[in-house]
C-alpha positions as CSV (number, residue, x, y, z in Angstrom):
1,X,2.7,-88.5,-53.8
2,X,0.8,-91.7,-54.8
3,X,1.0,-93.5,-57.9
4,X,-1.8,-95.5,-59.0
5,X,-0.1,-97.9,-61.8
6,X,-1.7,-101.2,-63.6
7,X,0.4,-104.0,-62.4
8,X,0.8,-105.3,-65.6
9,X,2.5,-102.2,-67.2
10,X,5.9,-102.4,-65.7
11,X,7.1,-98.9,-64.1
12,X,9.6,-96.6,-65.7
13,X,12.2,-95.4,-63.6
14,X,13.6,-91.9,-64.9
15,X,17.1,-90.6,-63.3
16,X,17.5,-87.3,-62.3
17,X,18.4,-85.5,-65.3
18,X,15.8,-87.2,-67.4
19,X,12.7,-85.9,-64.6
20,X,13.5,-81.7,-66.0
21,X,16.1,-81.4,-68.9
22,X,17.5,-77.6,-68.8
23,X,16.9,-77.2,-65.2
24,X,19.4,-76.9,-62.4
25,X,19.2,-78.8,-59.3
26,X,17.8,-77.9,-55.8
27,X,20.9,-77.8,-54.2
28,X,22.4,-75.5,-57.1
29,X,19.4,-73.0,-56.4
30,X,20.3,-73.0,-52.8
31,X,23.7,-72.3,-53.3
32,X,23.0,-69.5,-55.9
33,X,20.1,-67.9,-53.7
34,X,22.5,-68.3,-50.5
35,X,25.9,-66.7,-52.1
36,X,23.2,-63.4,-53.5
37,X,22.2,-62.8,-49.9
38,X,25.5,-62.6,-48.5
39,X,26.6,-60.2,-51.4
40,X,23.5,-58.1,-50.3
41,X,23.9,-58.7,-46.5
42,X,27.6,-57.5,-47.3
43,X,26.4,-54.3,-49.2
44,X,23.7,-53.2,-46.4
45,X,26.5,-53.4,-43.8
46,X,29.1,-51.3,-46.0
47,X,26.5,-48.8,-46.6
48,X,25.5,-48.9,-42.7
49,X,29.3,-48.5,-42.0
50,X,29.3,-45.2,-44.2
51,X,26.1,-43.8,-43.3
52,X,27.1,-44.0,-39.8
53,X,30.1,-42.0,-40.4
54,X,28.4,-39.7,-42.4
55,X,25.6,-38.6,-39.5
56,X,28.7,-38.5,-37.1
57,X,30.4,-35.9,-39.3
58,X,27.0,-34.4,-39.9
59,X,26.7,-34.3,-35.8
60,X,29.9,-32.6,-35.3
61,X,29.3,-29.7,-38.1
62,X,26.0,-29.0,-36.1
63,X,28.2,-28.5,-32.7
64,X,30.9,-26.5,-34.5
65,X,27.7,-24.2,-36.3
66,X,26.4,-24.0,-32.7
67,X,30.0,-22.8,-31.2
68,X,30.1,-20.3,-34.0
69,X,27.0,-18.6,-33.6
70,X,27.6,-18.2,-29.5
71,X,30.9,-17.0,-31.3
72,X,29.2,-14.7,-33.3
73,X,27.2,-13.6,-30.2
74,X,29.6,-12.4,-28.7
75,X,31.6,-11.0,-30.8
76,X,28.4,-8.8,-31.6
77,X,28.5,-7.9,-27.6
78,X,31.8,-7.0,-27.4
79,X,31.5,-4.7,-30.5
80,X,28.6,-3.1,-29.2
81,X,30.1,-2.8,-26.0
82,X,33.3,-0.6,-28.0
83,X,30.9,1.1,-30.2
84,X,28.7,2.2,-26.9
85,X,32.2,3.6,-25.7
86,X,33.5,5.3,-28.9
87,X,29.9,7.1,-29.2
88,X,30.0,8.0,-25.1
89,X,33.7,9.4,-26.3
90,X,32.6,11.5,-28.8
91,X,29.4,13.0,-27.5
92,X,31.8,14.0,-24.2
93,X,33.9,15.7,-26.9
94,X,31.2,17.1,-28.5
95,X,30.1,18.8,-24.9
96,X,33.1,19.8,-24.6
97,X,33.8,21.8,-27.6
98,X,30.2,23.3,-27.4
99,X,31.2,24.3,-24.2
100,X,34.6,25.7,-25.3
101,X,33.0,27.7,-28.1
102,X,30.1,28.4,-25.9
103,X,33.0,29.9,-23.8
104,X,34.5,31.7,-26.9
105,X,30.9,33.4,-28.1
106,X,30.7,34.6,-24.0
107,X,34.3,36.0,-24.1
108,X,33.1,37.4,-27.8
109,X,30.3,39.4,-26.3
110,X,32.5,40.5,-23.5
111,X,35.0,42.5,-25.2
112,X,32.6,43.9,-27.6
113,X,30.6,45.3,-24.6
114,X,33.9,46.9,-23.4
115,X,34.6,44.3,-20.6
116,X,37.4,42.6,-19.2
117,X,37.7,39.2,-20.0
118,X,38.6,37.0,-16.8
119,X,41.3,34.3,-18.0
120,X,41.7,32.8,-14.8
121,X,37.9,31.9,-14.1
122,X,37.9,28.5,-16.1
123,X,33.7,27.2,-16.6
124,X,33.4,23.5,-15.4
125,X,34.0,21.3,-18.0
126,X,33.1,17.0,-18.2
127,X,36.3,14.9,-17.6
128,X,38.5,15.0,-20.5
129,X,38.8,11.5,-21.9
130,X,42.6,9.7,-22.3
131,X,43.3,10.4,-25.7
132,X,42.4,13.9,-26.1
133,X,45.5,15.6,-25.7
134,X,45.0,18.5,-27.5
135,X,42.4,21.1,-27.1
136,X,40.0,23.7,-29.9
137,X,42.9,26.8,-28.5
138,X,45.9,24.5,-29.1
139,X,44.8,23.5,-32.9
140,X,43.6,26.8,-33.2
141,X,46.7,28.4,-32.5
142,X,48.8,26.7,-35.6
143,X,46.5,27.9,-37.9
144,X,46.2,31.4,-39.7
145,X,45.7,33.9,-37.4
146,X,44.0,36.3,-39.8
147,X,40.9,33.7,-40.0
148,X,38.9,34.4,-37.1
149,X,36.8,32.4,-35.2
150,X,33.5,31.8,-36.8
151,X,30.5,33.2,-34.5
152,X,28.3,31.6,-33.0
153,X,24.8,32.9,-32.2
154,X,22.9,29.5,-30.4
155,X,24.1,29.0,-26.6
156,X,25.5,25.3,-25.9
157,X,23.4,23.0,-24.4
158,X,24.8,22.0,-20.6
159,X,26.8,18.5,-21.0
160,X,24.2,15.6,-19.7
161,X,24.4,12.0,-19.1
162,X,26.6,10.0,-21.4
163,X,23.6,8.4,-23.3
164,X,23.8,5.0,-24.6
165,X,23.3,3.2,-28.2
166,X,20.8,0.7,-29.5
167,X,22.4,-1.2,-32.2
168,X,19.9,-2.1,-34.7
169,X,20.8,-4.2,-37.4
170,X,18.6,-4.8,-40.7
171,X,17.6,-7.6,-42.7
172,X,19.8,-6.6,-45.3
173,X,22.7,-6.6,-43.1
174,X,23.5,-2.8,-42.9
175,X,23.7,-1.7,-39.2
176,X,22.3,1.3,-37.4
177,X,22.9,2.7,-33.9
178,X,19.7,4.3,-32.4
179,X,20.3,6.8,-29.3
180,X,18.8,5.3,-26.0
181,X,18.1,8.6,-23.3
């Protein structure tokens, strides 16, 4: 900066502290300036540090929710899978006893026409399954033997193909099994 002065007015020199009373010094601001970026600096990286662990935590719950719903799938096969079985079971049971009383009505209309009842001739029957050990004579035999059999007047229907189930399962969670022919 230029200073135009008079040469006959003699300069006044003013020290530091006299040029801007109340005000700190260059090298102060510096320092003050210098010591808040570091705190910042030092806060950005802590909050790096934790937000780093927290997306890597955030990754891992994602593969764990993605392992349980495979989980969930095929636990749902499997279940389906015994559920298809247990309904195959019981519609081959079902055959079977409306061929037994099918069987019963025939013998039924025999003997009241005055005919002899063959025991020997046995009608084909599907294949028993494991753990039906006990057939409609056997628990019918235990019971009173004054209560007779109830009649019945429709013929059965021949035993088919084991069918198989649709499970459908609804938005409010309940679950239904449709039959597939």
């Amino acid at each position: 900066m230029t200073m135009i002065s008079e040469p006959d007015i003699p300069a006044i020199e003013l020290s530091e502290q006299e040029k801007a009373p109340g005000r700190p010094s260059r090298a102060r601001t510096i320092g003050v300036v210098a010591a808040g970026a570091v705190l910042v600096t030092a806060i950005n990286v802590t909050a790096a540090f934790y937000l780093y662990r927290g997306v890597n935590d955030l990754r891992a719950l994602e593969a764990r929710l993605d392992q349980l719903g495979q989980f969930e799938q095929r636990i749902g096969a499997r279940i389906d899978t015994v559920n298809n079985g247990f309904q195959s079971r019981f519609e081959t049971l079902d055959r079977q006893l409306q061929a037994s009383f099918g069987q019963i009505n025939g013998n039924i209309a025999r003997l009241e026409q005055g005919q002899p009842v063959a025991a020997d001739a046995e009608t084909p029957r599907a294949p028993e399954p494991s753990f039906a050990n006990t057939t409609v004579a056997e628990t019918s035999a235990g019971e009173n033997p004054s209560v007779g059999a109830p009649a019945f007047k429709g013929k059965a229907a021949p035993p088919g193909p084991n069918p198989s189930y649709q499970r459908i399962q609804q938005a409010d969670g309940k679950v239904y099994y449709k039959k597939i022919n």
